[in-house]
Backbone as numpy.savetxt, mean C-alpha at the origin, in Angstrom:
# Nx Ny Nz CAx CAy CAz Cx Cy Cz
-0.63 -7.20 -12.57 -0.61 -6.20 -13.62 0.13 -6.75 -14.83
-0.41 -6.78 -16.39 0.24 -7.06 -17.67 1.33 -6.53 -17.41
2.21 -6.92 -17.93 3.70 -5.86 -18.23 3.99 -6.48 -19.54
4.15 -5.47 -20.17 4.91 -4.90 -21.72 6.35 -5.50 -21.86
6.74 -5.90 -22.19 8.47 -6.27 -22.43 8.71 -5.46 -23.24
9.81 -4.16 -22.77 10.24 -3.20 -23.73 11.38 -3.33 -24.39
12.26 -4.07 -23.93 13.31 -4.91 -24.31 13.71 -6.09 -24.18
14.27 -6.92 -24.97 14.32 -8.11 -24.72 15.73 -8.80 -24.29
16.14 -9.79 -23.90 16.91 -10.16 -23.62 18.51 -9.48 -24.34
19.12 -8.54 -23.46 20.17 -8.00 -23.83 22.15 -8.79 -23.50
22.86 -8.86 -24.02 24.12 -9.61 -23.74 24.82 -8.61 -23.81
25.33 -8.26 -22.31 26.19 -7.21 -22.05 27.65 -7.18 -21.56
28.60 -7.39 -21.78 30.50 -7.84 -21.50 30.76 -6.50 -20.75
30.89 -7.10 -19.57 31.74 -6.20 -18.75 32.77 -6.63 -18.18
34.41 -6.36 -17.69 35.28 -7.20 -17.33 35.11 -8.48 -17.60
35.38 -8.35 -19.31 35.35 -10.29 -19.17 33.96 -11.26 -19.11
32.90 -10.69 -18.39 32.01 -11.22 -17.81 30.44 -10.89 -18.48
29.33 -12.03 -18.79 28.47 -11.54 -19.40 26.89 -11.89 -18.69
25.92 -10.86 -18.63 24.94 -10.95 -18.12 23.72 -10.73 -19.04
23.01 -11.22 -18.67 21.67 -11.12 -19.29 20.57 -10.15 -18.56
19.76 -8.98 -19.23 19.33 -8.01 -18.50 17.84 -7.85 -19.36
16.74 -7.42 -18.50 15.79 -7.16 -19.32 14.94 -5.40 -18.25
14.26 -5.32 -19.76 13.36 -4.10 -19.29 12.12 -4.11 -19.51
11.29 -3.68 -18.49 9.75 -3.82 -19.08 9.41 -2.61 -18.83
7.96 -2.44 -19.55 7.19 -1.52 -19.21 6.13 -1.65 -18.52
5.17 -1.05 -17.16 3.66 -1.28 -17.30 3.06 -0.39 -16.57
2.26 -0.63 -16.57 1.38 0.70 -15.92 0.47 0.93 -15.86
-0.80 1.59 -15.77 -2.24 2.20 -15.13 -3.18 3.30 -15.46
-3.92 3.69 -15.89 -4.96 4.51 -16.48 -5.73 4.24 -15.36
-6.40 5.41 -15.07 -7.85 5.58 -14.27 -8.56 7.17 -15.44
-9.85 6.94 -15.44 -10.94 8.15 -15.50 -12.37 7.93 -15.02
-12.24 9.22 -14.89 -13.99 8.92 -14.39 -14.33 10.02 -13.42
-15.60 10.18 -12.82 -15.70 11.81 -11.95 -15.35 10.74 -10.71
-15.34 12.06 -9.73 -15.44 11.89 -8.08 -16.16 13.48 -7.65
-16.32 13.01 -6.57 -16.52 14.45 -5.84 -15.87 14.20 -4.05
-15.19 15.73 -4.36 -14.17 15.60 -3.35 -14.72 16.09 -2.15
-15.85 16.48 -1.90 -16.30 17.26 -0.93 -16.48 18.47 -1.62
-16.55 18.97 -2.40 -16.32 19.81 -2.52 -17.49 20.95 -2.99
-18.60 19.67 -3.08 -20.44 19.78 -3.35 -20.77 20.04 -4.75
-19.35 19.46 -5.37 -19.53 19.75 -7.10 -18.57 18.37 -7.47
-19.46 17.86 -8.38 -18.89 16.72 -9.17 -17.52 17.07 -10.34
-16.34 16.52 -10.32 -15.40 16.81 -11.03 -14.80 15.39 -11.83
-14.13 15.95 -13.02 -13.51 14.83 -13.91 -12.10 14.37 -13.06
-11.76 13.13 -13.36 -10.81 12.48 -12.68 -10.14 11.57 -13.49
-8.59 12.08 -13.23 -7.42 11.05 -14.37 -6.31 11.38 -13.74
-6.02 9.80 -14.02 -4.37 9.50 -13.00 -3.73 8.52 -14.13
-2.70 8.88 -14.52 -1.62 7.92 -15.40 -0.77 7.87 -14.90
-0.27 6.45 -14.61 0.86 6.12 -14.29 1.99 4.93 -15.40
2.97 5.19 -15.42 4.31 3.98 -15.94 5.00 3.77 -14.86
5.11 2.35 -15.29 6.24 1.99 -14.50 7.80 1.12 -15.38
8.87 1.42 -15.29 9.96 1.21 -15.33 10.62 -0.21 -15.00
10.79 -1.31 -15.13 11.65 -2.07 -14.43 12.62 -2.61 -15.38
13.82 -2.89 -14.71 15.10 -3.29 -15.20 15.39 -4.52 -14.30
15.68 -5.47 -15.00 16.68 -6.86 -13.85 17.17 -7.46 -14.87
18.37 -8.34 -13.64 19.36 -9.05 -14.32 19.72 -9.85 -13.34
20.76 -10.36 -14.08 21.51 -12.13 -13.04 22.63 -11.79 -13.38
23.44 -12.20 -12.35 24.73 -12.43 -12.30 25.12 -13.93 -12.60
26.47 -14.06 -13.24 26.83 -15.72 -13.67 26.83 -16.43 -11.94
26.36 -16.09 -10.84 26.66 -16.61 -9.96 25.17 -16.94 -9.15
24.38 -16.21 -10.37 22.89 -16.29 -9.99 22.17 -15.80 -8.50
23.08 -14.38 -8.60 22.32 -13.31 -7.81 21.58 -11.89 -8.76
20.36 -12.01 -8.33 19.49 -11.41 -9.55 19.12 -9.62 -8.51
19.37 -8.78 -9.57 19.25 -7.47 -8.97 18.33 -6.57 -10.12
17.94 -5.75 -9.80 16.72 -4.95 -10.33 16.67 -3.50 -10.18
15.83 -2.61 -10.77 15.32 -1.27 -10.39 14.40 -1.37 -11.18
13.13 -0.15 -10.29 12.17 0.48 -10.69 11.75 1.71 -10.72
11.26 2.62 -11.72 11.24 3.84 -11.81 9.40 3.63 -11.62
8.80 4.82 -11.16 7.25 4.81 -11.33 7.01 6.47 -11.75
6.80 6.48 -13.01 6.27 7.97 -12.86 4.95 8.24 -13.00
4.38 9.48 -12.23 2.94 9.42 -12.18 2.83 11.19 -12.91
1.46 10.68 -13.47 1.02 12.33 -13.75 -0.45 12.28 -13.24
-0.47 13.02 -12.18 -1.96 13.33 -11.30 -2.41 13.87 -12.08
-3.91 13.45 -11.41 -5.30 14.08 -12.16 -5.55 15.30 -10.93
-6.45 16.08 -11.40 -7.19 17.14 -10.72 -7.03 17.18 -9.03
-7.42 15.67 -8.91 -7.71 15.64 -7.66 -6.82 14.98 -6.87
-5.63 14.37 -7.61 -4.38 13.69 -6.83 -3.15 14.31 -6.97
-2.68 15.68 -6.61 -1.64 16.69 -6.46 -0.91 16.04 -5.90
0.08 15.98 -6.35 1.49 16.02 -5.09 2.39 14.49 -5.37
1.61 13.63 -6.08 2.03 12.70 -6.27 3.16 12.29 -7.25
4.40 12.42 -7.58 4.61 12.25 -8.76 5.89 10.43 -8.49
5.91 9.93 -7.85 6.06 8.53 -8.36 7.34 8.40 -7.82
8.20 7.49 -7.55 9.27 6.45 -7.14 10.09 5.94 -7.25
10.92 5.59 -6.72 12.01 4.66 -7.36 12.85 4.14 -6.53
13.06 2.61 -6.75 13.54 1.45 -5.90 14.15 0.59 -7.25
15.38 0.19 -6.07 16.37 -0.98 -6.51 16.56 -2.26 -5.52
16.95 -2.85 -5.79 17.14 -4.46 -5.15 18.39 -5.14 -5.64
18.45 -6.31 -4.89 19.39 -7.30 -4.75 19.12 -8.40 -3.93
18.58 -9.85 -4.91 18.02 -10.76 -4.23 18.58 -12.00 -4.35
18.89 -13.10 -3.62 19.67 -14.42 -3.71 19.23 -15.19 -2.27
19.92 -16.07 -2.34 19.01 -17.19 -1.50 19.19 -16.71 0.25
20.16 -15.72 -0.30 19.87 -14.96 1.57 19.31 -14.19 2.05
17.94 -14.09 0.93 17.12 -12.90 0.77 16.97 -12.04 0.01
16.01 -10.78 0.00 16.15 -9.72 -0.41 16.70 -8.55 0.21
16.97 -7.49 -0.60 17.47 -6.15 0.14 16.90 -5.12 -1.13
16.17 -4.52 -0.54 15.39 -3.16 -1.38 15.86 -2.05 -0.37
15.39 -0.91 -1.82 16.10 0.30 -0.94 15.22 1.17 -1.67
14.60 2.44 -0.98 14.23 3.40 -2.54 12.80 3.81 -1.45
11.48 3.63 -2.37 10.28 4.07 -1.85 9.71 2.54 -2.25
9.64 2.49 -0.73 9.26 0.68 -0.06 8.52 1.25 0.76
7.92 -0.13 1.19 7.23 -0.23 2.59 8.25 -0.72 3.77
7.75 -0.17 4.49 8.63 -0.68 6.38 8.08 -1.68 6.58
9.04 -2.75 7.56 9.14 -4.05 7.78 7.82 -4.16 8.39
6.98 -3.21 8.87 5.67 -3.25 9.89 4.59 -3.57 8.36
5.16 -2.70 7.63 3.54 -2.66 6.38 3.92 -3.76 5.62
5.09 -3.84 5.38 5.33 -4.98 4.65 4.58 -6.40 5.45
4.72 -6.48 6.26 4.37 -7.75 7.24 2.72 -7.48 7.20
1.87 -6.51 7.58 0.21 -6.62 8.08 -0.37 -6.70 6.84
-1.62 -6.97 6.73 -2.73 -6.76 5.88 -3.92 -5.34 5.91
-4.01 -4.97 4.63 -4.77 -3.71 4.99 -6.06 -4.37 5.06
-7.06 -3.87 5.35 -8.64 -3.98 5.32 -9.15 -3.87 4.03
-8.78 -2.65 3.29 -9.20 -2.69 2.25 -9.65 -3.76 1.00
-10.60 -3.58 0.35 -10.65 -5.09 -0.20 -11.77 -4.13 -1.54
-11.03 -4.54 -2.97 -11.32 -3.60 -4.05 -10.74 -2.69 -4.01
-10.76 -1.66 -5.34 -10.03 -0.53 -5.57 -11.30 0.74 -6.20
-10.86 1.70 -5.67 -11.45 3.39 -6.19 -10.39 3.83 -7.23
-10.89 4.39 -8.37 -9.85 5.17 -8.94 -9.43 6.55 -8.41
-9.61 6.87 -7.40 -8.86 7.77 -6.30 -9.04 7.42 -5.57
-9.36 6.12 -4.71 -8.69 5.45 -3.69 -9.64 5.96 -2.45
-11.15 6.61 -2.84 -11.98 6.86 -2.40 -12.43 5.81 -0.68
-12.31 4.74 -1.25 -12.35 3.89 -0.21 -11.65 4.00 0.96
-10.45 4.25 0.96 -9.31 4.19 2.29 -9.55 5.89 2.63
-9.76 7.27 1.60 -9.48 8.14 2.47 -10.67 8.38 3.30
-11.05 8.19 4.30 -11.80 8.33 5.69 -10.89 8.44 7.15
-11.54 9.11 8.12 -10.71 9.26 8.98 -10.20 8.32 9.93
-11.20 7.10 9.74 -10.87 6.11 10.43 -9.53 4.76 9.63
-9.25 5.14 8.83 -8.35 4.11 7.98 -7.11 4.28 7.99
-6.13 2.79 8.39 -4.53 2.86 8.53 -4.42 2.38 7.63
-3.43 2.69 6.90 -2.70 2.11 5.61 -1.36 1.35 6.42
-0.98 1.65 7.89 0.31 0.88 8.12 1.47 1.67 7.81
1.46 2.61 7.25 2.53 3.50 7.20 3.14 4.49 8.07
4.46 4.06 9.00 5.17 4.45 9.78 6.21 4.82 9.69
7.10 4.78 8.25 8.20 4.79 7.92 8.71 6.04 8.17
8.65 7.25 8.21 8.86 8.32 9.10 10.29 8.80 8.25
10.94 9.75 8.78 11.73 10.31 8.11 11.81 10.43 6.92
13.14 10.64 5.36 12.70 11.08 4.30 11.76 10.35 3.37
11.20 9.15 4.35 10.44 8.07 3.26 11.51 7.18 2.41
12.68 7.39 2.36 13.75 6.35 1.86 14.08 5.06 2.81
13.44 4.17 2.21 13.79 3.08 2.84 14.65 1.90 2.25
15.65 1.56 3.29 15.99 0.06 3.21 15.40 -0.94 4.22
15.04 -1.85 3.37 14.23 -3.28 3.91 15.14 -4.52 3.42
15.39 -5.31 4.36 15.54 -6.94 4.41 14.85 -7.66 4.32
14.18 -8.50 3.92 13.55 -9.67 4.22 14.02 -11.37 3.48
13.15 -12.25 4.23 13.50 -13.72 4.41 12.48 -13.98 4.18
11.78 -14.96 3.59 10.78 -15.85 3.23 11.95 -17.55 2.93
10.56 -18.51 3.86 11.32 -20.04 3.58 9.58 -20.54 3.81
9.06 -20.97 2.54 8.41 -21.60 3.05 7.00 -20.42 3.23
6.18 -20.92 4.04 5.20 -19.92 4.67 5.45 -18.72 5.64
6.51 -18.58 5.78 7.19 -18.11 6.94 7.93 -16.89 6.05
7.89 -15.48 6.50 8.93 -14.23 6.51 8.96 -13.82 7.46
9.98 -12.88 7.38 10.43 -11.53 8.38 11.61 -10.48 7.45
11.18 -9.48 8.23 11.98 -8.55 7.68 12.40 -7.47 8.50
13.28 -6.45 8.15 13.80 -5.82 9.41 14.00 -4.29 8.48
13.74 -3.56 8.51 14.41 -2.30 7.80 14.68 -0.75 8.81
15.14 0.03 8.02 15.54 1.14 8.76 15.16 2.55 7.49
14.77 3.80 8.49 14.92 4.76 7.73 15.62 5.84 8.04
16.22 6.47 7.50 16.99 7.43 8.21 16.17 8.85 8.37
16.63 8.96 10.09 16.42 10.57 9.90 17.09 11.75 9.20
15.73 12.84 9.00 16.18 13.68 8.21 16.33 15.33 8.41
17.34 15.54 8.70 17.46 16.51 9.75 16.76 18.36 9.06
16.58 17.70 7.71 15.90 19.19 7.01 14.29 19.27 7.36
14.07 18.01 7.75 12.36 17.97 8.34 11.97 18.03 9.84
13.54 17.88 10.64 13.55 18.10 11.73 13.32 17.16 12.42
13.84 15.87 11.91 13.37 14.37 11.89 14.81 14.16 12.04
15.23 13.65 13.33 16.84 13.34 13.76 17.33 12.13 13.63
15.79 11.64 14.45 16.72 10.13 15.20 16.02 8.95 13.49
16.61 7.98 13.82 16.28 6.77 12.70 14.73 5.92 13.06
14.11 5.61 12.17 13.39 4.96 12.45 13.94 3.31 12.00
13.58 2.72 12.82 13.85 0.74 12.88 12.63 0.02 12.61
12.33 -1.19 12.04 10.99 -1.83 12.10 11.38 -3.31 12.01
10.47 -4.20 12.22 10.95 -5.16 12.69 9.45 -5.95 12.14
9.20 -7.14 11.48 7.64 -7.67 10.84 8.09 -9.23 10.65
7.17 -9.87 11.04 7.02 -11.30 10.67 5.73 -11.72 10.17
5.19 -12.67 9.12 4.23 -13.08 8.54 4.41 -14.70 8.53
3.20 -15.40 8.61 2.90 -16.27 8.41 1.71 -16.53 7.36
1.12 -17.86 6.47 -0.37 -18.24 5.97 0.10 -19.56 5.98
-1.27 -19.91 6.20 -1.64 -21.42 6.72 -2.68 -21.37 5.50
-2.95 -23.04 5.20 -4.63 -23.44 4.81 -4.99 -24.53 5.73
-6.17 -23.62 6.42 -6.37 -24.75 7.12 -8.21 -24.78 7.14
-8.27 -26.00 6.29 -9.20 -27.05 5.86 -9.83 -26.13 4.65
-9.41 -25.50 3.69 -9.84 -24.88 2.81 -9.61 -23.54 2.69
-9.75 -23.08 4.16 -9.62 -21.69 4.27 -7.97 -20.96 4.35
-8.00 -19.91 3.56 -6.17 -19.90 3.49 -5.99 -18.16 4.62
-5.17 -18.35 5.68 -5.31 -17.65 6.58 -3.73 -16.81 6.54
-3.73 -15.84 6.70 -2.46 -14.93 6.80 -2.35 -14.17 7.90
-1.81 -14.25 8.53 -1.18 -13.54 9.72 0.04 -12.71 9.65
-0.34 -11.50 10.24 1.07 -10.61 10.27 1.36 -10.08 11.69
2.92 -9.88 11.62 2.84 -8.88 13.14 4.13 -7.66 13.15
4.29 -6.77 13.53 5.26 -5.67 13.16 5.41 -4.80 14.65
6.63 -3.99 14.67 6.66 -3.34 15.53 7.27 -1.94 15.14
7.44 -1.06 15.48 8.25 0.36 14.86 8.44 1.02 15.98
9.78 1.81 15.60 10.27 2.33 16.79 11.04 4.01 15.96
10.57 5.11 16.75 11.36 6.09 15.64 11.25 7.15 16.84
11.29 8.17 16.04 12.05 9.66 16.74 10.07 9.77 17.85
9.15 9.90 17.03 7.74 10.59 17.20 7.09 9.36 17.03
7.01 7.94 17.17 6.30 7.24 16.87 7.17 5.53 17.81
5.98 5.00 17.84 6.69 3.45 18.90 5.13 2.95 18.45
5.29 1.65 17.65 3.99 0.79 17.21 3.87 -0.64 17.44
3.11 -1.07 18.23 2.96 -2.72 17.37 1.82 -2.86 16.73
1.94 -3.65 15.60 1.05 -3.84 14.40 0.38 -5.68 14.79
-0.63 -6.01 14.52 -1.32 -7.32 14.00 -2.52 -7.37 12.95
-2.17 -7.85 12.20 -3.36 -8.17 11.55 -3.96 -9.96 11.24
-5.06 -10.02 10.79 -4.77 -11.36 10.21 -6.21 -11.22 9.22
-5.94 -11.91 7.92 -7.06 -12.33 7.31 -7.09 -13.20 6.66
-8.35 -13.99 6.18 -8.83 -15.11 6.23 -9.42 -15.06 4.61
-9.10 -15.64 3.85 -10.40 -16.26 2.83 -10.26 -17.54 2.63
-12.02 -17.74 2.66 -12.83 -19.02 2.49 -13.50 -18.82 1.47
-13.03 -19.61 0.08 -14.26 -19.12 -1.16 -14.21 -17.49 -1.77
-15.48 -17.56 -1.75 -15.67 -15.87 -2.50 -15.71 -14.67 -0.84
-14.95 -15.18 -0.10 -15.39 -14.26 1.04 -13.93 -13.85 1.87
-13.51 -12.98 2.29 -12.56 -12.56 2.51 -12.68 -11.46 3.71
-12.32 -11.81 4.76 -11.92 -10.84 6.37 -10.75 -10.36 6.37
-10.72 -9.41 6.98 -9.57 -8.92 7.42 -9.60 -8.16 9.12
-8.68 -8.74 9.92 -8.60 -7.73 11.58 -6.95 -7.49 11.44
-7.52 -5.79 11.75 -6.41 -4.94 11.84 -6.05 -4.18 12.66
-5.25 -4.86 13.62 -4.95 -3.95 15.54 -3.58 -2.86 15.29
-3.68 -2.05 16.07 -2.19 -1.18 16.29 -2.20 -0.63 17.00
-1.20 -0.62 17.87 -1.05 0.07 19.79 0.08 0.86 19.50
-0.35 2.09 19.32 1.53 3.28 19.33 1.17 4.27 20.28
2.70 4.62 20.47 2.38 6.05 21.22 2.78 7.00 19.93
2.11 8.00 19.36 2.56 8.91 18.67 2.76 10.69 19.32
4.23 11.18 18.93 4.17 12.19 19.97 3.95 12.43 21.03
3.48 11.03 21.69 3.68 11.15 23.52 2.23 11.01 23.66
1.47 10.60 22.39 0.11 10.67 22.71 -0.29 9.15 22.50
-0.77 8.43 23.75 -1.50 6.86 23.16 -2.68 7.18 22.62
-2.51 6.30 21.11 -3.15 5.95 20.13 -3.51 4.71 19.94
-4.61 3.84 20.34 -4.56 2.74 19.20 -5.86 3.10 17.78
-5.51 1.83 17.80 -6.38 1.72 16.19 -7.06 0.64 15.67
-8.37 0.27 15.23 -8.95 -0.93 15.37 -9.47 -0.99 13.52
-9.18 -2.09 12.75 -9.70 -2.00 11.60 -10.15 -3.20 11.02
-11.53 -3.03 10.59 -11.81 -4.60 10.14 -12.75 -4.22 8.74
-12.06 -5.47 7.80 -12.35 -5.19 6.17 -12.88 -6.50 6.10
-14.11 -6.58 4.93 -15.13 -7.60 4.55 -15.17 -7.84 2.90
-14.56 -8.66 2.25 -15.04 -8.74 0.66 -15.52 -9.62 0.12
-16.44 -9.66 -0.55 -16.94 -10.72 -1.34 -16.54 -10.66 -3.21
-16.24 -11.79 -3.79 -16.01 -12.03 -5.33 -17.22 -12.81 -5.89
-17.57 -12.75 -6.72 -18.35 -13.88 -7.58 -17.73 -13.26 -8.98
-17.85 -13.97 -10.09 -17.57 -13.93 -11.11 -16.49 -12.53 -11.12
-16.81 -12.09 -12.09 -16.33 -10.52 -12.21 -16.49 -9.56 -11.00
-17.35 -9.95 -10.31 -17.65 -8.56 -9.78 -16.93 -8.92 -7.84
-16.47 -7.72 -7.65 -15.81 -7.81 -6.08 -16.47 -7.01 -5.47
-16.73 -7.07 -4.07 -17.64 -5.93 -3.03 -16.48 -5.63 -2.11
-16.26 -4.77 -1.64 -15.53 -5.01 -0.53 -15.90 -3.38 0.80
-15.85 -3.84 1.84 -16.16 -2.97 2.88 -15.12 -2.75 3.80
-14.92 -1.85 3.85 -13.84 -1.67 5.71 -14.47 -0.30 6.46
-14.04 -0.97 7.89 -14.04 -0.15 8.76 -13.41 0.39 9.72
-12.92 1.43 10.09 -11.81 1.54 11.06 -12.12 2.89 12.39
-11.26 2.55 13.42 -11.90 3.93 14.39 -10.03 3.96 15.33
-9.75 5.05 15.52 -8.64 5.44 16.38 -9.02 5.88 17.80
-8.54 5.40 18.75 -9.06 5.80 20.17 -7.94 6.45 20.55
-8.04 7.90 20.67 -6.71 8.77 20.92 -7.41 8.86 22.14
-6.12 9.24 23.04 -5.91 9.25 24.36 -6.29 11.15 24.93
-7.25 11.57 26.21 -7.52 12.58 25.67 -8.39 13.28 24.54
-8.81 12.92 24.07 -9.20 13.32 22.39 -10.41 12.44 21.96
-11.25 13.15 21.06 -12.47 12.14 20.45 -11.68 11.15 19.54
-12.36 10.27 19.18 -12.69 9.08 18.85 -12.78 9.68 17.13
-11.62 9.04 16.31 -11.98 8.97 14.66 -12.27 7.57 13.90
-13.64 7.72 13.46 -14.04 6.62 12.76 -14.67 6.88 11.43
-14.33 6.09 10.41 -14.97 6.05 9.22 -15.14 4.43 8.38
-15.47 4.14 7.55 -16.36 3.24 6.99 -15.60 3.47 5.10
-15.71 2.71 4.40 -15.59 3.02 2.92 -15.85 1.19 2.01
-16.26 1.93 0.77 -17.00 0.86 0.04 -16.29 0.76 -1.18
-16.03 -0.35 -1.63 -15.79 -0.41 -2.94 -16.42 -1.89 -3.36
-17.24 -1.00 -5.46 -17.50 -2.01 -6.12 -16.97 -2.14 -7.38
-16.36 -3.19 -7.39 -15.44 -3.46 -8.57 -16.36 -4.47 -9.64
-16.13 -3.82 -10.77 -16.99 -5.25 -12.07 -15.63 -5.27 -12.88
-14.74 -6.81 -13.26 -13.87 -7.06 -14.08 -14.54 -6.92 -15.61
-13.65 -6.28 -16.67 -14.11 -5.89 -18.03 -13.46 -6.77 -19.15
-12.35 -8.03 -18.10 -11.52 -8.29 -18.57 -10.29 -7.92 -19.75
-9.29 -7.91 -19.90 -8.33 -7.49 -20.50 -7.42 -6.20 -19.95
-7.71 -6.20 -18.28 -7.38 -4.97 -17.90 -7.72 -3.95 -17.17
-9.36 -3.69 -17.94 -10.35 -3.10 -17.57 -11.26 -3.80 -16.12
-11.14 -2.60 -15.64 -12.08 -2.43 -14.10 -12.77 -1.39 -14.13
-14.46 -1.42 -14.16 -15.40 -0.50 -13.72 -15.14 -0.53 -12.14
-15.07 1.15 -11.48 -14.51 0.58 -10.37 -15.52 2.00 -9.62
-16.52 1.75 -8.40 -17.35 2.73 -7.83 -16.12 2.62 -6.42
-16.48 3.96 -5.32 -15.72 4.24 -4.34 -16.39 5.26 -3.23
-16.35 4.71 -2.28 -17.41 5.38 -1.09 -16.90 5.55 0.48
-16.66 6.61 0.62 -16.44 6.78 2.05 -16.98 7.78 2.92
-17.55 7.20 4.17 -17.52 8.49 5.30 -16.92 8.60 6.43
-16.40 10.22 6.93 -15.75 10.07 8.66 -16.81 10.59 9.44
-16.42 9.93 10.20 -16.96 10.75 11.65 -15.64 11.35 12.83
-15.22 12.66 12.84 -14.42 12.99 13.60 -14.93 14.51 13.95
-14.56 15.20 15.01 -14.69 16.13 15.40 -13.80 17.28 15.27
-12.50 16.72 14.66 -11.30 17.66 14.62 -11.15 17.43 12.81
-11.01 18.64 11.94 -10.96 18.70 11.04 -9.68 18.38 10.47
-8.96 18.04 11.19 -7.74 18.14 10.79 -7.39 16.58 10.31
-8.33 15.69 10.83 -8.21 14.13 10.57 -9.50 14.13 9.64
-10.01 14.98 9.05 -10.98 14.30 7.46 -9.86 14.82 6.61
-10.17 13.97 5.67 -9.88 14.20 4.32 -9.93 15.84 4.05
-9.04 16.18 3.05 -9.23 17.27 2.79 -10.61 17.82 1.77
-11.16 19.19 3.14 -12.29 19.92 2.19 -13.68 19.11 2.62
-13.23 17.66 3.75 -14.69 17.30 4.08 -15.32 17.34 5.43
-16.16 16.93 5.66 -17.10 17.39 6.88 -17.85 16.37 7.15
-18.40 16.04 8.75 -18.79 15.02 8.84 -19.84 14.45 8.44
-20.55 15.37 7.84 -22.17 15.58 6.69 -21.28 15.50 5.03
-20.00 15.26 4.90 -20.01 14.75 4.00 -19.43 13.64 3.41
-19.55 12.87 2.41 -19.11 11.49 2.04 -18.27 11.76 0.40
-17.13 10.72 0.39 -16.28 11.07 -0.79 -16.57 10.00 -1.71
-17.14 10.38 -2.84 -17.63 9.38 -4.24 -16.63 9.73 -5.20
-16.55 7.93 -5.80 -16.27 8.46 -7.13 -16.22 7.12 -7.67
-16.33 7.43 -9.40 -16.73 6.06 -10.51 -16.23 6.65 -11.41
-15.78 5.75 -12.18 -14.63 5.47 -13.08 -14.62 3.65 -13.87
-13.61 3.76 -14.54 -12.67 2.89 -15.31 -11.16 2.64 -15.23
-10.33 1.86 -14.03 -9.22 1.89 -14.16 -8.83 0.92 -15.09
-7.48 1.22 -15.64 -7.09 0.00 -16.86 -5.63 -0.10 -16.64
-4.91 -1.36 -16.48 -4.09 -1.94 -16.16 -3.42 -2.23 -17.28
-1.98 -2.22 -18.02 -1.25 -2.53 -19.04 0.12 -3.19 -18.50
């Protein structure tokens, strides 16, 4: 993503001591219709900014924050945006705020292209990897040397959601190239009040072509769950295809699977014509998307623009 420099190099004396600090700006435009299920085509706009601040210390430990504010469109309620800080030096990082858990941080999603409402991933069959559980405030560690990370974070429970105990996560990643092809491997585990996961993924691109396999074995609420997801993309010039597919085998319980498409054309300078396609197949309404049915599929086309 461009980012704006909203300020420039600032010289700030505190005890004696002087640092150098900067601020940027950047952020995201989407428009364009979708239809939510809802058997009527609707207009669609999502703006987002984002905030960042960093600096160095004379001892050359560099620390940061980010603000994200969002103003939803029609069809993306509830969202309004984030905020994370850091502290990074050669013994790692340490983030804190609205992160990903050491499990998402570590796997690869399937997904491959973007919807300007994100049309693609909502189906009933699709993991995003998100386990972080309690108030969603997370602190994360991680280590990178080389090809090699891991990371370890924690979230706290939150006893106004009725969410006690802590959630822990635990992720390691690897990528290789091997003989052209550049391969990434992830693996994660999570452990919390309502939830116990292990995560793998791995994907592969060779050229204009790009795989993704995405495993996860949890018990959620006492119920075994796994989860099987595999994403397909192709690039040529401007234009990206990308496909995933995913299905949950709950224990007891039918089987949730869905499928989603995205086609992306680069407009360069920012600009993405961006189409978005998904369907579920589930029997319990409570795992589609909201407002859909298994006779129906979620579209939408647009223009996202990147600053």
């Amino acid at each position: 993503m461009k980012k704006v420099l909203f300020a420039t190099t600032a010289i700030v004396a505190f005890a004696g001591a002087a640092s150098a600090a900067e601020t940027t700006v950047s952020g995201f435009a989407e428009l364009g219709i979708n239809d939510n299920s809802s058997g009527d085509m609707q207009f669609f706009q999502d703006i987002e900014v984002t905030f960042g601040m960093s600096g160095e210390t004379d001892g050359g430990l560099a620390f940061g924050a980010s603000v994200q504010l969002d103003e939803p469109g029609a069809a993306a309620p509830g969202d309004d945006g984030g905020a994370t800080a850091f502290i990074s030096g050669s013994f790692g990082t340490l983030t804190m705020g609205d992160t990903d858990g050491a499990l998402d941080w570590a796997m690869t999603e399937t997904a491959v292209g973007g919807a300007i409402d994100d049309a693609h991933t909502v189906h009933a069959g699709y993991n995003g990897n998100g386990l972080e559980g309690g108030d969603g405030q997370v602190l994360r560690y991680d280590y990178s040397m080389g090809d090699f990370g891991f990371a370890v974070s924690l979230t706290q429970g939150d006893n106004g959601l009725g969410v006690v105990d802590d959630t822990t996560q635990v992720g390691v990643r690897y990528s290789m190239d091997m003989g052209g092809a550049n391969v990434a491997l992830g693996l994660g585990v999570a452990d919390g009040q309502d939830a116990e996961a292990t995560g793998f993924s791995a994907a592969v691109t060779a050229g204009a072509i790009t795989g993704v396999v995405n495993y996860t074995d949890a018990e959620l609420a006492g119920v075994d769950v796994t989860h099987t997801g595999l994403g397909l993309g192709y690039t040529a010039g401007a234009l990206t295809v990308g496909v995933n597919w995913g299905e949950y085998d709950i224990t007891g319980a039918d089987n949730d699977d869905g499928f989603g498409i995205a086609v992306n054309y680069d407009l360069g300078g920012g600009a993405v014509v961006q189409l978005g396609y998904a369907d579920s197949n589930s029997l319990d309404a409570d795992d589609l998307p909201a407002g859909a049915t298994n006779d129906d599929g979620l579209f939408s086309l647009g223009v996202a623009m990147s600053f």
